[in-house]
C-alpha positions in Angstrom: 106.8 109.2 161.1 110.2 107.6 161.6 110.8 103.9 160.7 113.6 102.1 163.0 115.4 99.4 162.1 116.4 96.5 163.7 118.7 93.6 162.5 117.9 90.2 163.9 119.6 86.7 162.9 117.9 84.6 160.4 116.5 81.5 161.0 118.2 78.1 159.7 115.4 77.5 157.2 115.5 81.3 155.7 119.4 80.7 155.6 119.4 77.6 153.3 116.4 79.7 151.3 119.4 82.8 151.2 121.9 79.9 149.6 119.8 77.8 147.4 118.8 81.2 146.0 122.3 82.3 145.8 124.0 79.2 144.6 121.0 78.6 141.9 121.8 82.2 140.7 124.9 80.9 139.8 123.8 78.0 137.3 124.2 75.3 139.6 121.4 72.8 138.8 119.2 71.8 141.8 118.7 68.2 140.0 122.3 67.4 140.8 123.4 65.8 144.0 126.3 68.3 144.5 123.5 71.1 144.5 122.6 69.6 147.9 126.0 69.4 148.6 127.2 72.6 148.0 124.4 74.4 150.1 125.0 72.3 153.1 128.7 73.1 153.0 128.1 77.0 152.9 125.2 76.5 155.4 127.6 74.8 157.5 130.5 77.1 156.8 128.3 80.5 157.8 127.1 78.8 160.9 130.4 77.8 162.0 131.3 81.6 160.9 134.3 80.0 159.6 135.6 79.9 156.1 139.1 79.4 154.5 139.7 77.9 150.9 140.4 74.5 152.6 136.3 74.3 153.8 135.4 71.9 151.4 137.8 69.5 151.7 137.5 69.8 155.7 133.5 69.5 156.1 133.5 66.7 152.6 133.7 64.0 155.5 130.5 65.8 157.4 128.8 66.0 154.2 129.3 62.3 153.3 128.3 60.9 157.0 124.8 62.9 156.2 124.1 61.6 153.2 125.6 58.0 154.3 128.2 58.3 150.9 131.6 57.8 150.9 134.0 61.5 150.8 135.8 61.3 147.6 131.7 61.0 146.3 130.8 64.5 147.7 133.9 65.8 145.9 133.4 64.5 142.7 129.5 65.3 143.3 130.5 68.9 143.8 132.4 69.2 141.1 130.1 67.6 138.6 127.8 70.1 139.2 130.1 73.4 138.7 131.5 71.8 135.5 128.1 71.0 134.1 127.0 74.5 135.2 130.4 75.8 133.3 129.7 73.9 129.9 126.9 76.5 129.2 128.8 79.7 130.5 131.0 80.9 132.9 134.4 79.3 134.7 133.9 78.5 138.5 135.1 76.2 140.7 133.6 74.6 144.1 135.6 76.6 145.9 135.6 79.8 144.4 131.2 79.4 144.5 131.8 78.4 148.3 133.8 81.8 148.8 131.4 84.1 146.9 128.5 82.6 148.9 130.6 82.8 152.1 131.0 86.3 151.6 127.8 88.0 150.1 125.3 85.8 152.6 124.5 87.7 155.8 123.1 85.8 158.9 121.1 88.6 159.5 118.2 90.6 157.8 116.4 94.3 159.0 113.6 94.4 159.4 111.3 97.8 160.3 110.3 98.4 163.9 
């Protein structure tokens, strides 16, 4: 018997599971504020299906309106959750977790038909 495949989009919530799982693989603590932060900007990012290395700074102001903050408070947000995440192993940067996560997160899954 021959299974087909099929590849259909995922759905926004099994997209934010695909990036909390993803950006929590990478020692970023969920407890922090810029855990929230960076999984709406990739969210956003792959939604757009657009990325370049100035993402952050361009959807920071987004992110802030959301969570009713002020923009240079998502930045230092994000990056106080990379460095705590780098004190116990491993050198990253916001922008450097944005990219991996950019790039390894599909919108789409297979499924069997």
């Amino acid at each position: 018997m021959q299974v087909n495949k099929m590849t259909i989009p995922l759905t926004d919530e099994e997209l934010m599971q695909e990036i909390e799982t993803f950006v929590k693989k990478y020692g970023v603590n969920p407890e922090y504020k810029g855990y929230k932060y960076i999984c709406d900007i990739i969210f956003m990012a792959k939604k757009r299906k657009r990325y370049s290395r100035e993402t952050i700074k361009n959807l920071a102001p987004e992110i802030a309106s959301k969570y009713g903050i002020k923009e240079n408070s998502v930045q230092r947000q994000l990056r106080y959750a990379v460095t705590l995440k780098n004190m116990y192993g491993g050198k990253l940067l916001p922008v450097e977790l944005v990219d991996l996560a950019y790039k390894n997160i599909s919108l789409e899954k297979t499924v069997n038909i």
